[in-house]
C-alpha positions as CSV (number, residue, x, y, z in Angstrom):
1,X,28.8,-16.0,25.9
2,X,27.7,-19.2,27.4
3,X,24.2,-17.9,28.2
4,X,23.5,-20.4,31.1
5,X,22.1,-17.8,33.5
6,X,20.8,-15.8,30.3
7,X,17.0,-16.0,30.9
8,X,14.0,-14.6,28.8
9,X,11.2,-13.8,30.1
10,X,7.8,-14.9,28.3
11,X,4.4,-13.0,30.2
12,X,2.0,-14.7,27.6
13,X,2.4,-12.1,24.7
14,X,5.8,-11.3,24.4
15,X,7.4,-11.6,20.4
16,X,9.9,-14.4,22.3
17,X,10.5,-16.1,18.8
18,X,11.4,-13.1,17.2
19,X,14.2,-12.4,19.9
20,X,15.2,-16.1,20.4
21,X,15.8,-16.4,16.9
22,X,18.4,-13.2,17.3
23,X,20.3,-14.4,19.9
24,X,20.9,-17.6,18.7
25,X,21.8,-16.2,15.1
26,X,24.3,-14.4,17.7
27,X,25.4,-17.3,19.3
28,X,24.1,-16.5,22.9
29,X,22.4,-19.7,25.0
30,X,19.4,-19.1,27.1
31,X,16.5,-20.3,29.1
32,X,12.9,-19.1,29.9
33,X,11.4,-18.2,33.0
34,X,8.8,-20.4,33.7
35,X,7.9,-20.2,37.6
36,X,8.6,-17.4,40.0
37,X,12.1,-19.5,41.2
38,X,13.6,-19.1,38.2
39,X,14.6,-15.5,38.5
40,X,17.0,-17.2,41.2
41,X,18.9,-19.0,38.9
42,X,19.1,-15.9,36.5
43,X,22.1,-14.2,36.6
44,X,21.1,-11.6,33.6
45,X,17.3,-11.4,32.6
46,X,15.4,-10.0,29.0
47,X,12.2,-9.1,28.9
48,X,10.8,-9.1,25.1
49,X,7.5,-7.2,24.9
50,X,4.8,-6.4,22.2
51,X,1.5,-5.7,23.7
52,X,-1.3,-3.7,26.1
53,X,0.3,-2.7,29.1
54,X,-2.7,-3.7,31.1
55,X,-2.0,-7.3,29.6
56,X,1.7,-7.4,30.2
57,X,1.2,-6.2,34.1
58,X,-1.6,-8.7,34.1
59,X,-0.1,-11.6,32.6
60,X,3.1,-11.3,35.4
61,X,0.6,-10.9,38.2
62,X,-1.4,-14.4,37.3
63,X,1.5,-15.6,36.6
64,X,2.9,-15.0,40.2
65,X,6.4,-13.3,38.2
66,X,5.1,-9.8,39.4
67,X,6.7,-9.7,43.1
68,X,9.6,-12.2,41.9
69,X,10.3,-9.6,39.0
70,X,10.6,-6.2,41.1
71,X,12.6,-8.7,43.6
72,X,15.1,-9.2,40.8
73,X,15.7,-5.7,39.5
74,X,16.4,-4.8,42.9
75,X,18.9,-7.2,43.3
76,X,21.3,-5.8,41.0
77,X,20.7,-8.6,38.2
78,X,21.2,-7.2,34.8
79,X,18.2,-6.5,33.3
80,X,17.3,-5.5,29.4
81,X,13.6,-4.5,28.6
82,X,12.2,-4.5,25.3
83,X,9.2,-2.3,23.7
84,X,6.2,-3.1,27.1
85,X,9.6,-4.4,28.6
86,X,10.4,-1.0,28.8
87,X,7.3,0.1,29.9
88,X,6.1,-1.7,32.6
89,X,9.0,0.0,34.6
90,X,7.3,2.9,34.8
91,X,4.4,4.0,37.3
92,X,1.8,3.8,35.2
93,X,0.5,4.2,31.4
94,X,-2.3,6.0,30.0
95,X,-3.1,2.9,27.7
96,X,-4.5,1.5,31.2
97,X,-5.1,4.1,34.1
98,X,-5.9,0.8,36.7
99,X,-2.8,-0.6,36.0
100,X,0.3,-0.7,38.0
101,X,4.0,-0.6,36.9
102,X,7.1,-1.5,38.5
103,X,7.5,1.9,39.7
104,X,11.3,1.3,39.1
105,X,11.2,4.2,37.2
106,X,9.5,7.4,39.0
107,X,7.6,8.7,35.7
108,X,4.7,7.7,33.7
109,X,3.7,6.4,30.2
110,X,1.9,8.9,27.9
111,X,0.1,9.1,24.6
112,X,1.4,10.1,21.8
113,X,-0.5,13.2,20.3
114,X,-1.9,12.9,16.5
115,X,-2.2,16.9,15.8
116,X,0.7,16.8,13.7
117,X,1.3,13.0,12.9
118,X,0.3,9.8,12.8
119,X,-0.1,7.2,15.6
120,X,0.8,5.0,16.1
121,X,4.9,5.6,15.5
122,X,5.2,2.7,13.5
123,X,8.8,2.2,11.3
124,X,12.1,3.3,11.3
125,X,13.5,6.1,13.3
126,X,17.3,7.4,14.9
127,X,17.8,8.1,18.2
128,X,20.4,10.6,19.7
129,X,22.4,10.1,23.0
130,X,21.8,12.9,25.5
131,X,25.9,12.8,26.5
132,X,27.6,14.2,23.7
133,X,30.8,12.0,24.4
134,X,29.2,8.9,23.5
135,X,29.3,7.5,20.5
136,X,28.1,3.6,20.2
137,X,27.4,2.5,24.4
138,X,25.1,-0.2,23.9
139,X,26.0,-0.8,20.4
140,X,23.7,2.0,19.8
141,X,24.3,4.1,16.5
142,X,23.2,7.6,16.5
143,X,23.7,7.4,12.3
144,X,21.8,4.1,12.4
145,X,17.6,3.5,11.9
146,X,15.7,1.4,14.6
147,X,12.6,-0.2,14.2
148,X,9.5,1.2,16.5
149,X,5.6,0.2,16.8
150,X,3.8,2.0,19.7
151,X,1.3,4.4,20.4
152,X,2.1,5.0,24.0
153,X,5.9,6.9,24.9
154,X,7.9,7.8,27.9
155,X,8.0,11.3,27.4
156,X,11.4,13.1,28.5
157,X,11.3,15.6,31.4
158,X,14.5,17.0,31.7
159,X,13.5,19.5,34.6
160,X,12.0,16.0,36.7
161,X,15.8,15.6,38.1
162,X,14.4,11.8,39.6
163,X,12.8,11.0,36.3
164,X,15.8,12.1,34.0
165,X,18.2,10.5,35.7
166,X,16.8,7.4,33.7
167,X,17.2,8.8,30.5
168,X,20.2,8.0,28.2
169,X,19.0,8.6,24.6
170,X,16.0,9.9,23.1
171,X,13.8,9.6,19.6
172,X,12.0,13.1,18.1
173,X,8.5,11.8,16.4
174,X,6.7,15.3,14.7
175,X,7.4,17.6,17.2
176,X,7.7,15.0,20.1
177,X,10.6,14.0,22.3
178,X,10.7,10.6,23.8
179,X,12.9,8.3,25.5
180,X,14.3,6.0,23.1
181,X,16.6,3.9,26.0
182,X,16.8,4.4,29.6
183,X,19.8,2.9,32.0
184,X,20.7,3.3,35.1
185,X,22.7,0.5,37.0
186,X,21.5,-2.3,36.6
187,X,18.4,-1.8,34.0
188,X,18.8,-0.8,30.2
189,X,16.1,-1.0,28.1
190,X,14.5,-0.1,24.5
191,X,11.2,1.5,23.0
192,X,12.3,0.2,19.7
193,X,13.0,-3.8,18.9
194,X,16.6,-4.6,18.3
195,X,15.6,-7.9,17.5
196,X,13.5,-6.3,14.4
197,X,15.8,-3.7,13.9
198,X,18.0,-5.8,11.5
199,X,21.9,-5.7,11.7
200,X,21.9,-2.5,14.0
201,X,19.5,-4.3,16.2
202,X,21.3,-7.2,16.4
203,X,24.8,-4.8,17.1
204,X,22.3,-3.6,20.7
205,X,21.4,-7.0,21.5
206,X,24.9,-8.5,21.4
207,X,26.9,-5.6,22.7
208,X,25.0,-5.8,25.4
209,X,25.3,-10.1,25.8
210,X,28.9,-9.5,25.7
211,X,30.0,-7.0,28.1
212,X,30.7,-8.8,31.2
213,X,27.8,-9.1,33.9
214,X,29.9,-6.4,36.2
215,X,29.4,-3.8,33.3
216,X,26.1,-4.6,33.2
217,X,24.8,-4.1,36.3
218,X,27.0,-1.2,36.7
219,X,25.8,1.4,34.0
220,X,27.7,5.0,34.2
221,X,25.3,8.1,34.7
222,X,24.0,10.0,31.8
223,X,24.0,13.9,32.5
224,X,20.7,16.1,32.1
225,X,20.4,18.1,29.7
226,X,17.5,20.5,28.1
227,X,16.8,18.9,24.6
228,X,14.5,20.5,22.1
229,X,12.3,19.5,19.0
230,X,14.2,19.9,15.6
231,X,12.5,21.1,12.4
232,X,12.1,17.7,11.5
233,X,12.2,14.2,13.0
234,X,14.1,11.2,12.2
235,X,11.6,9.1,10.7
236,X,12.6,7.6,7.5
237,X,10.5,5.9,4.5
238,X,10.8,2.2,4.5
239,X,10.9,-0.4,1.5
240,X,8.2,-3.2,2.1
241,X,8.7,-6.1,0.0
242,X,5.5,-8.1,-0.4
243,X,5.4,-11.5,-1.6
244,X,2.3,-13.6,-3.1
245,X,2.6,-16.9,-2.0
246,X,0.0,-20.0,-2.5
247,X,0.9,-23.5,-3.7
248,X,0.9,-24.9,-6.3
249,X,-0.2,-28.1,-8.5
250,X,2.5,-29.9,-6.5
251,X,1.5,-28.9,-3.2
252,X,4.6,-26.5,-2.7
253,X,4.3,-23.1,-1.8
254,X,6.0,-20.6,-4.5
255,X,6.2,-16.7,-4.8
256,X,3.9,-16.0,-7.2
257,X,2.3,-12.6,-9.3
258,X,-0.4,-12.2,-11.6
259,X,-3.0,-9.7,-12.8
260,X,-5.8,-10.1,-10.1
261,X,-4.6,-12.7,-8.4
262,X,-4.4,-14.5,-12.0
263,X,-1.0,-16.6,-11.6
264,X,-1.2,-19.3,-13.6
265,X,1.3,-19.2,-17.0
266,X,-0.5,-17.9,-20.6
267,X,2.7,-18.4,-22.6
268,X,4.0,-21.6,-23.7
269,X,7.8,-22.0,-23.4
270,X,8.4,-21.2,-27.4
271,X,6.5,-17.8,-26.8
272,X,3.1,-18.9,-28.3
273,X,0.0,-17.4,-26.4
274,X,-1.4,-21.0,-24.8
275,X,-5.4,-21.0,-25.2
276,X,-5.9,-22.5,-21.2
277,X,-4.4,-21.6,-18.0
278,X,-0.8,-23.5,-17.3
279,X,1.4,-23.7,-14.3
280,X,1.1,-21.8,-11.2
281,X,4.1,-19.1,-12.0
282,X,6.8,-19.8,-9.9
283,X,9.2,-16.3,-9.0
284,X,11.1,-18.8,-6.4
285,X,10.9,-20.4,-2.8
286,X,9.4,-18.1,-0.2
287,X,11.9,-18.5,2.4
288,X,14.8,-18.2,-0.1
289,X,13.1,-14.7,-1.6
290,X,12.7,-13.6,2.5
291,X,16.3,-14.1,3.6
292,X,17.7,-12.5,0.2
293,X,15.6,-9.7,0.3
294,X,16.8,-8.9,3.7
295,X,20.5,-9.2,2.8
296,X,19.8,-6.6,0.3
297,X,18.4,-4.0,2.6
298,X,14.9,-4.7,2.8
299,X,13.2,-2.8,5.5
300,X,10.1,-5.0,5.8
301,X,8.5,-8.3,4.6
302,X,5.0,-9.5,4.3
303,X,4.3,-12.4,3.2
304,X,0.7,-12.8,1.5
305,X,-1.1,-16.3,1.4
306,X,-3.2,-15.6,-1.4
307,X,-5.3,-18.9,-1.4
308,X,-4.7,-21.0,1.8
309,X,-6.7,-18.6,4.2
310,X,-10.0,-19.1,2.8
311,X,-10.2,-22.4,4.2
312,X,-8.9,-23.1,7.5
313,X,-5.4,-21.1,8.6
314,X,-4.8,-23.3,12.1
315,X,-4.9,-25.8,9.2
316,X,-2.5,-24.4,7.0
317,X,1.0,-26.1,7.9
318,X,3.2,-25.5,5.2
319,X,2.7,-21.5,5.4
320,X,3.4,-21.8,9.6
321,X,6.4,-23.6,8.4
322,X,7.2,-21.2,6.2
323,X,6.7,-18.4,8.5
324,X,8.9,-20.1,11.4
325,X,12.1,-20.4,8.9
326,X,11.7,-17.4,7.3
327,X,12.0,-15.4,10.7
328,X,14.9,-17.7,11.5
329,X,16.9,-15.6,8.9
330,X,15.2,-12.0,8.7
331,X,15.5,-9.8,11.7
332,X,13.4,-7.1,10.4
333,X,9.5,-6.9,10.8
334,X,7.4,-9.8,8.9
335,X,4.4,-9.3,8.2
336,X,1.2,-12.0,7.5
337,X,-1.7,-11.2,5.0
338,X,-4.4,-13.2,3.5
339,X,-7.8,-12.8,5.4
340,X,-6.7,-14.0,8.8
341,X,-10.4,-14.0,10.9
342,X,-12.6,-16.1,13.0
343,X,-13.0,-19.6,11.6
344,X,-13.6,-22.8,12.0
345,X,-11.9,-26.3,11.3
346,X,-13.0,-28.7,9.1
347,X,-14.0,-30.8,12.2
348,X,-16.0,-28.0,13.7
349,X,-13.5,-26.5,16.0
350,X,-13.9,-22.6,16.2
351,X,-10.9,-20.3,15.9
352,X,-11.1,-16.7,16.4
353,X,-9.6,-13.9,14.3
354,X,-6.8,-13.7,17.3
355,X,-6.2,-16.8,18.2
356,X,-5.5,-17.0,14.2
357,X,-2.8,-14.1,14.5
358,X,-1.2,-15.2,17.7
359,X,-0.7,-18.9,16.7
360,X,1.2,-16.9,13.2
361,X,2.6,-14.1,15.9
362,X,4.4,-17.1,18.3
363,X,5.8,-18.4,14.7
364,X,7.5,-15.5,14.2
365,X,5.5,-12.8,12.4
366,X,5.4,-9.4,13.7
């Protein structure tokens, strides 16, 4: 697909990296909105999303992309929403009672109850189509995991006729059934991240890029149908690889493990225990170790800077760098760890805690 009337659209928060990295691994071309008459020259429009919905719905409004947003769905315009891109079609959300939605969508966001799990839903979960005769629209694979964070759900009302016409599959978390996708005409969109959500993920996102825009903006109906809680959910256990990285005496940064943080070699190379500390142990580069452990079914990465986040993070180049390829290459959830708070540059300039995360976040990190 060519992609030159493929736009994304960026409210201030969105993960954008994370899903520009997937399509072009994909091979799909694209632009970003960045004024109000750019939804003119967009002929199909994604909206990434990982946030508050009281920031998303505020972000579009100072932005002036509200109005010009709702003007676009209504045109017809493909449209795919992802995660708040999801949400912000609805009414209203719980997360922010003063808050507006699209209204596209004639239900409202709820909260997820904790009596008999966890919140928020955060990992790996199936989702099931409500029509029984479909088996992968969308790409989507009943048999396959997708990857969720969210505390807030469009709950599914099968008996709200306006509401459930929306719905198209759906996601069981304890005893809880949400809407996983909706689609109707024009509009599909996700709860979970494809674009995290590693091969399957990927499978959505370009299934979707390449059906032709007609298809797109033409979705069939899905009929309503009563669905119940099953004994159990479809949330799965995930493997998390963590890697240790710091730099060392060459200035590189390495994949390293030790006892308490201890990484430096005791044995000399003939076996013989060495009476002072020796090279930094080196398991291997840490954008090599990402991408392989992803290839081999990793569910998760984190990478952990070990040293460099005691000193000054904004600072800390080579890890950003690090972060930025790694996501390049692994399309499942990576993680940063290693002290991120508020600090402050050796030339005085303060940094809080969140500007910290959000410069590693726009790198790529989940």
């Amino acid at each position: 697909m060519s992609g030159q009337g493929l736009y994304l659209l960026d409210y201030g928060a969105g993960n954008v990296q994370s899903l520009a990295n997937s399509l072009n691994k994909l091979g799909h071309s694209f632009q970003c909105i960045s004024s109000p008459e750019d939804f003119d020259k967009a002929t199909s429009l994604i909206f990434p999303g990982v946030g508050a919905f009281e920031s998303a719905i505020d972000g579009l409004i100072s932005r002036g992309l509200y109005e010009p947003l709702r003007e676009y769905i209504a045109s017809g315009k493909p449209y795919f929403g992802i995660c708040i891109g999801m949400q912000v079609l609805f009414r209203s959300s719980l997360e922010s009672p003063t808050s507006t939605g699209l209204g596209i969508v004639p239900s409202d966001i709820g909260l997820f109850s904790n009596v008999d799990k966890s919140v928020p839903h955060m990992g790996w979960n199936s989702v099931e189509f409500l029509d029984p005769a479909e088996t992968a629209h969308e790409g989507i694979d009943p048999a396959a995991r997708y990857y969720f964070v969210h505390s807030f759900r469009a709950p599914y009302d099968w008996e709200h006729a306006d509401a459930a016409q929306w719905a198209h599959t759906t996601t069981q978390y304890g005893q809880e059934i949400f809407l996983a996708t909706v689609r109707k005409g024009n509009v599909f969109a996700c709860q979970f991240h494809p674009e995290k959500s590693g091969k399957a993920g990927l499978r959505v996102l370009d299934a979707w890029l390449r059906s032709s825009e007609a298809e797109r903006a033409t979705s069939p109906p899905t009929p309503r149908i009563a669905r119940h809680p099953n004994p159990k959910d479809g949330f799965t256990k995930r493997v998390v690889a963590c890697m240790d990285v710091r730099s060392n005496d060459a200035g590189d940064l390495v994949v390293t493990k030790g006892d308490q943080y201890d990484v430096r070699e005791r044995t000399s190379a003939d076996g013989v225990q060495a009476q002072a500390a020796g090279e930094v142990r080196n398991l291997g580069k840490p954008v090599a170790l990402a991408a392989r452990y992803y290839e081999e079914g990793a569910d998760e990465l984190c990478l952990m800077n070990i040293t460099s986040f005691r000193h000054s993070p904004l600072l800390d180049q080579p890890m950003l760098a690090v972060v930025r390829a790694a996501a390049e290459t692994v399309y499942v959830p990576l993680t940063i760890g290693g002290g991120i708070k508020d600090t402050v540059d050796p030339d005085g300039t303060p940094h809080s805690a969140l500007e910290v995360a959000g410069t590693y976040f726009r790198a790529g990190a989940t």
